[in-house]
N, C-alpha and C positions, 0 to 999 in steps of 0.2 A: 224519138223518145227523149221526155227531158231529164236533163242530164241534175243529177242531185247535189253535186259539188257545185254548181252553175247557181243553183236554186237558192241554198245555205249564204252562199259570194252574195246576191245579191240581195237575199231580205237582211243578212247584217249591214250592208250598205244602206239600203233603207230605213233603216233601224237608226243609223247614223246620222240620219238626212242628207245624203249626198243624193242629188238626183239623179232623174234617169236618164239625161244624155250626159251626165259626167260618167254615168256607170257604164253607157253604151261604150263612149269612146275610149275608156281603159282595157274593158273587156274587147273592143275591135284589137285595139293596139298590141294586146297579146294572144292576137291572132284565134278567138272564138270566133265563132262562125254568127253572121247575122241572124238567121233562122233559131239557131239554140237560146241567143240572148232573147229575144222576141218571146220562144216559148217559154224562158223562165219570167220574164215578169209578167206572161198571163197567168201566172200561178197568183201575182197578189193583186189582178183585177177585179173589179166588184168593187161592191157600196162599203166594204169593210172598209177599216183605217191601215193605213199600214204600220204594220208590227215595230211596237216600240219595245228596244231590250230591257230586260228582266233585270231587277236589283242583281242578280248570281250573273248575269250576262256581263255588264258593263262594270261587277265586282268593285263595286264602291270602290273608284278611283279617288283619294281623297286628297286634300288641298292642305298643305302648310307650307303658308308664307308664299304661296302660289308654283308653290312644283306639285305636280303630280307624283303622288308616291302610288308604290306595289304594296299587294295585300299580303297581309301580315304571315308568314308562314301558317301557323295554325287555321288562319281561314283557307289559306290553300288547300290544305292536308284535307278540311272539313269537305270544301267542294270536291274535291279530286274523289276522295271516298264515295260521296255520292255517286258520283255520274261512275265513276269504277264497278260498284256493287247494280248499277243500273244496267251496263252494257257488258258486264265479265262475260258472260257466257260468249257473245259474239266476237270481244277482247280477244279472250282466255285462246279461241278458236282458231283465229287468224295467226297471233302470235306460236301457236303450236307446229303451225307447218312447217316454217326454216329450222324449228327448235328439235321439234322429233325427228328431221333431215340430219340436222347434226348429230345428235344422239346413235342416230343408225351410223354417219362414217364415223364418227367416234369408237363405237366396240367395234369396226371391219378394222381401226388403225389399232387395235389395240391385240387383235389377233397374232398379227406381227408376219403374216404370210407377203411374197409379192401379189400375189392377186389379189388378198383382200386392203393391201395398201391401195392397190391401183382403182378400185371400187371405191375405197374409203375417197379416195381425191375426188372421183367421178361427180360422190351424193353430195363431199362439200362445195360440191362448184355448184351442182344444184339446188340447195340448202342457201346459199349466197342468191342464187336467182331470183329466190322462191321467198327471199327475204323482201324484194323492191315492189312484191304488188302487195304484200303481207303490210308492207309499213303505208302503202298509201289506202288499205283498205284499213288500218285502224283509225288514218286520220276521219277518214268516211264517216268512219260508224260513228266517230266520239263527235263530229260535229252535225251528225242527222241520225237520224230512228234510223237506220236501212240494215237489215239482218246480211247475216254472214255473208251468205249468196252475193247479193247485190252490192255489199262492201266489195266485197273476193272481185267478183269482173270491173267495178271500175278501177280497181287497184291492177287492173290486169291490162285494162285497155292504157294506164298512164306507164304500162310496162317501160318503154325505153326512151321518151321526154326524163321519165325519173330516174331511169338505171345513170343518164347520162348526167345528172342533177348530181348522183353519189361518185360517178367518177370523177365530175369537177372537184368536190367538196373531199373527196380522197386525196389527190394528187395540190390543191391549195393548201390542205391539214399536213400532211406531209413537207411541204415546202413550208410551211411556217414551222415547222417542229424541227427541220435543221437550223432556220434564222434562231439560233441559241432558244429554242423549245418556248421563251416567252409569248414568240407570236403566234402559235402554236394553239396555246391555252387562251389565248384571248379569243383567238379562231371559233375555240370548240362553243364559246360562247354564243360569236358573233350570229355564226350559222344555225343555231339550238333550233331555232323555228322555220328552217328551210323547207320541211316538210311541208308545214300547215300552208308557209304561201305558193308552192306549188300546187299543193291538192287545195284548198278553198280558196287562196285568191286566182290560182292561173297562172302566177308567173313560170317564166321559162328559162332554162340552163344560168350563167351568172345572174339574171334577173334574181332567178330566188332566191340564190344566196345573199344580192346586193339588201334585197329587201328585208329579210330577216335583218343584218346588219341595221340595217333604220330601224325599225322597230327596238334593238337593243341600244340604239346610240343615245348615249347619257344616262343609261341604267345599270349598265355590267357590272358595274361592281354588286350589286341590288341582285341581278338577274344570277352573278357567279355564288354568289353566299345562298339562294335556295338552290340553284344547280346540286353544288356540294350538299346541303343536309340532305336532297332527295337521292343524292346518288350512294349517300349515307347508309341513309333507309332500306336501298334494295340491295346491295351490292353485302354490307355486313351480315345480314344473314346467310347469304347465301356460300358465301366464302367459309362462313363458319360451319355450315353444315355441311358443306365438302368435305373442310378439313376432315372433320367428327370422323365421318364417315367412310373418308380415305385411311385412315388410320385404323379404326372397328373393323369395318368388312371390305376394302381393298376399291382400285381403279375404278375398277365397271359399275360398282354399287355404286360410288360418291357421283361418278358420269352419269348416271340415271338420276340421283338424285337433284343432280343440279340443275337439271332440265326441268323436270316436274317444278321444281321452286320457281327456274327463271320464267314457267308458264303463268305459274299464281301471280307472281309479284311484279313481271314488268305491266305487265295492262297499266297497273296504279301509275306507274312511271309515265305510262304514256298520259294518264288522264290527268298527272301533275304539268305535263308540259304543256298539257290543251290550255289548260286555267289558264296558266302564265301567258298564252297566247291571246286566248280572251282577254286578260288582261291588260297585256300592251296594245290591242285593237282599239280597248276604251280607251286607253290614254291618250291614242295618238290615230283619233277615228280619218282622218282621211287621207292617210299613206295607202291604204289602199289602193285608191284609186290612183295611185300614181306607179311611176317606174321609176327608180334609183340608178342615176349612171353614173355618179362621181366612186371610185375606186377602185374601176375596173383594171387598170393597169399594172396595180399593184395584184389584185388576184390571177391575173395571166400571169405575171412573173414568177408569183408564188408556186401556179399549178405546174410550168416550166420547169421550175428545179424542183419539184417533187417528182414529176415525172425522170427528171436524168439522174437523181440523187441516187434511188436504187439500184440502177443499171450501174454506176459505180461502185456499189456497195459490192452486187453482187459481183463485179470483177477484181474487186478486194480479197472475198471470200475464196470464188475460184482461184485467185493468186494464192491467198494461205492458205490452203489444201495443198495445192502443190507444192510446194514449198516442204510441206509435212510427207511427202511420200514416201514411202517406202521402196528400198531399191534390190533388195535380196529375199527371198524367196515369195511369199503368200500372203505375209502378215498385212493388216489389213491400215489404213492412215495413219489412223490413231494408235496405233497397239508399239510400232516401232518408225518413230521417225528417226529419218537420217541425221548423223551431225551436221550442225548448222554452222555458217560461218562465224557465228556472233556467240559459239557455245568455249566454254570455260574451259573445259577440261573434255580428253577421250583416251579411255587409256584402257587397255587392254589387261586385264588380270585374272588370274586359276581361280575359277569358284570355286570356295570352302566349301564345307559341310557342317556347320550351317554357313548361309553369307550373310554376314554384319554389315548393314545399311548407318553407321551411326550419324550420320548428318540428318536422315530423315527418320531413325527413331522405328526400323524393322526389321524382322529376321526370315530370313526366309530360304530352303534347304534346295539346292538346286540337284539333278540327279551327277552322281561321280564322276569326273572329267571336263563338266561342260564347262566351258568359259563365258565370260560376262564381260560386255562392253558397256563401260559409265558413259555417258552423257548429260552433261550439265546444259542448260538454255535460259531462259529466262523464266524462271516461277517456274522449272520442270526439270524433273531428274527424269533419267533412263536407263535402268539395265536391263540388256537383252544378253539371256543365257542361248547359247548353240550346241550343239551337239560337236562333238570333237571331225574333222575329215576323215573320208567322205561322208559328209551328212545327205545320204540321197531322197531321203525325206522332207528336207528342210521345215524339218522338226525346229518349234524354237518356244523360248520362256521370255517374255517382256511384262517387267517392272515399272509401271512407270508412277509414277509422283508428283502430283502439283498443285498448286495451291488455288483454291477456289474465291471468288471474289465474295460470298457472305460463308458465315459457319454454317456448317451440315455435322447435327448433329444428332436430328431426329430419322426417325422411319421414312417418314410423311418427304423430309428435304431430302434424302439420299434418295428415293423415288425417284423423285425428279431430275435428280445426277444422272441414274441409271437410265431411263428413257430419252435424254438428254444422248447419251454415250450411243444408245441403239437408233437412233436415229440418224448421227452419222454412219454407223456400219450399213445402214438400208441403203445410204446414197453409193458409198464406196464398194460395198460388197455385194457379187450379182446374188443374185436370189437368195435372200438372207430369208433366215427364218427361226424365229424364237422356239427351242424345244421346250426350257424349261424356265421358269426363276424363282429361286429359293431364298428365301431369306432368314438371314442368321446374325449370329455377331460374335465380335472376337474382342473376348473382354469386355467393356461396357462402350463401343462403337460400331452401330450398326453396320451388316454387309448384306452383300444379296449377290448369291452368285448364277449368272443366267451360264445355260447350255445353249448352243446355237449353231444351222448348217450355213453352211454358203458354199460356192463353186470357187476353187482357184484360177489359177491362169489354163488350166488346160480344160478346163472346165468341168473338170473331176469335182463331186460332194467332200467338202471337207466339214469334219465335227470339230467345235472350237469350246471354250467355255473362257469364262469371265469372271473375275472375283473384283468387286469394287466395295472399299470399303473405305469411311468415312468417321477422321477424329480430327477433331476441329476446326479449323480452316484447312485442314490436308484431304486430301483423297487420295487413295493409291488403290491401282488396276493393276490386276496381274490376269496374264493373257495368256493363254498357250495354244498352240497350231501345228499339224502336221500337215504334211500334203496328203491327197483324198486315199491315197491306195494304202499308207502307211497308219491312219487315225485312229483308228480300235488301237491296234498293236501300241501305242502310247496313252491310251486312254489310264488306265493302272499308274501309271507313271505322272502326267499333268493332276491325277487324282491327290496326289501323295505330296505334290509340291504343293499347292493348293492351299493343303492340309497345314502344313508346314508354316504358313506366313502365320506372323505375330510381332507384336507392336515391342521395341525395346526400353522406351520410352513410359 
């Protein structure tokens, strides 16, 4: 069967006048099979001439002062729109599969259950899969007539030549984003067209990367300034109608809506990158046929420490969790960390009624007797209220206070606080599960207070609830916990406290 990416590689080659034993031995060199090259150039045998590119093809590369310049943004947009409105349907179709994949673990993570967490991971790993033939069948479509179908399986058979193309291109983008984030962004340039020369020319693993890199070499700045207005183009509305929408009618709504939009609008994105591709082919018509190996050294080292970087990260993080543990009764990382060695102050004092926070500006009524431990640390305060000995419930009230690194000041940002917070309890806490989340405010700073189960240590159901409330760079969480046998019987009681917190400030 002839192969139609094979077909495309070769009439633009022709198109370019590079012959057909230079075309043979590039295409041998990256290991195409004889018999396929053969049957794609019986495709342009005959008395015909062979196919010379189209003005829109070769996109008026134009000449001042003898550089090749790129087409002017607006003829961009003009072509892309075309050949966009030409192939959406087949576009719209491919791009929909990783998209509707995400969409579904999106509301399973949003349920808040352990099983539909562990589902939600399952579809985005398949959603991630489903993403490497999706991306190699829309290079398909946009550089040949071939419907869905026939896009979809060749995009299937380059399954894992390409899955291995994105893990190099992950793990070098990575390792340039620690070299101080600059070589990072020049990265995301270099590689823009990795796709196109794997799926239409055939290169293979660093080859395509190398190769794209040629194709941008002496234009990036040219190639980063339309990057950015198209990344403009798709990315501000869709953020915008998130927000809108996260805000009007809540999580699930804006998740659903962002999907539908990213279906509409990336195709265009892709057919802005085809042009751009087309048009560094005309600039620079016989890279093709070649192989690129000066830089290789530097992308192994790069993909090297992007590979080890995270494995440090994450033994960072596993370190500061622990560090955050909790060492008496239930409470959960975050809710009461221990004093630290590097903390200010710990001092033992009678809760009032009410208790006066005045360093951070809140009031808040603990029940009669209980005592309260300050803790001071870095950007975080902690009082944790306890019930007086024998506490056999290990019953407890934690305070905590810290300061956020941008302001939270809307609905929309405190959202993101609060999901942010339940995300760590789903790590830390076994079978964690959202009952409820309500949203309110105290004074003119939004809060949202969730209800929630999880298992203790004995692996008793305990009911928890959560009041996180957000004025201006502060946040402060007030947590309460009982062990599982005791939790109703204080429910009235953590209700009341709750109740109680207000800003002094």
């Amino acid at each position: 069967m002839i192969n139609p990416q094979l077909v495309e590689y070769v009439r633009g080659q022709l198109a370019m006048g590079v012959s057909q034993e230079e075309i043979t031995k590039a295409l041998v060199a990256n290991s195409w099979q004889v018999t396929d090259i053969n049957d794609a150039f019986a495709v342009f045998a005959g008395p015909s001439p062979v196919p010379q590119p189209s003005q829109s093809a070769v996109v008026s590369a134009q000449a001042q002062g003898g550089i090749a310049t790129l087409m002017p943004v607006g003829q961009l947009f003009s072509e892309s729109w075309k050949l966009y409105k030409r192939r959406f349907l087949v576009l719209a179709t491919l791009i929909a599969i990783p998209d509707l994949l995400t969409l579904v673990g999106q509301l399973f993570y949003l349920n808040g259950t352990t099983l539909s967490g562990i589902l939600s991971l399952i579809i985005f790993w398949l959603a991630l899969a489903s993403f490497v033939p999706a991306l190699a069948g829309i290079v398909t479509a946009l550089s040949s007539d071939t419907s869905f179908f026939d896009s979809f399986r060749q995009g299937m058979r380059s399954f894992f030549p390409l899955l291995w193309v994105g893990i190099l291109l992950g793990l070098i983008f990575w390792g340039g984003m620690i070299m101080f984030i600059i070589p990072g962004v020049m990265m995301m340039v270099w590689f823009s067209f990795s796709g196109f020369t794997f799926v239409i020319e055939g290169k293979r693993g660093l080859n395509a990367l190398l190769q794209s890199r040629e194709y941008v070499r002496g234009y990036w700045w040219a190639l980063f300034g339309r990057v950015v207005v198209m990344s403009a183009v798709i990315l501000i509305p869709i953020f915008a109608v998130q927000y809108a929408t996260t805000v009007v009618f809540g999580k699930a709504v804006a998740t659903i809506t962002y999907v539908l939009i990213s279906i509409v609008i990336t195709p265009l994105g892709m057919a802005y990158s085809y042009k751009l591709y087309q048009n560094m082919t005309a600039l620079k018509p016989g890279l093709a046929a070649t192989t690129p190996t000066s830089g290789r050294g530097f992308l192994i080292t790069s993909a090297i420490l992007g590979l080890v970087a995270p494995i440090l990260i994450a033994i960072g993080v596993i370190f500061l969790i622990s560090s955050m543990k909790v060492t008496t009764g239930s409470m959960p990382i975050s809710a009461a960390p221990a004093a630290e060695s590097s903390a200010t102050s710990s001092v033992m004092v009678l809760a009032a009624t009410p208790y006066l926070n005045t360093t951070n500006g809140y009031r808040i009524t603990p029940p009669a007797g209980w005592q309260g431990q300050s803790t001071d640390s870095v950007g975080r305060n902690t009082v944790v209220f306890s019930a007086p000995a024998p506490n056999l419930s290990q019953a407890g009230i934690t305070v905590v206070t810290q300061k956020s690194n941008t302001a939270v000041t809307t609905k929309a940002q405190l959202d993101v606080a609060v999901q942010k917070v339940i995300a760590i309890y789903k790590i830390v806490m076994p079978n964690f599960k959202v009952l409820s989340e309500t949203d309110s405010n105290i004074g003119s700073a939004p809060a949202s207070l969730v209800l929630f189960t999880s298992d203790d240590k004995s692996g008793a159901q305990v009911e928890s609830s959560l009041l996180l409330v957000a004025k201006g760079s502060q946040l402060y969480e007030v947590f309460t916990q009982a062990a599982g046998r005791d939790s109703s019987a204080y429910e009235g009681l953590f209700q009341s406290v709750i109740a109680s917190f207000s800003f002094t400030l």
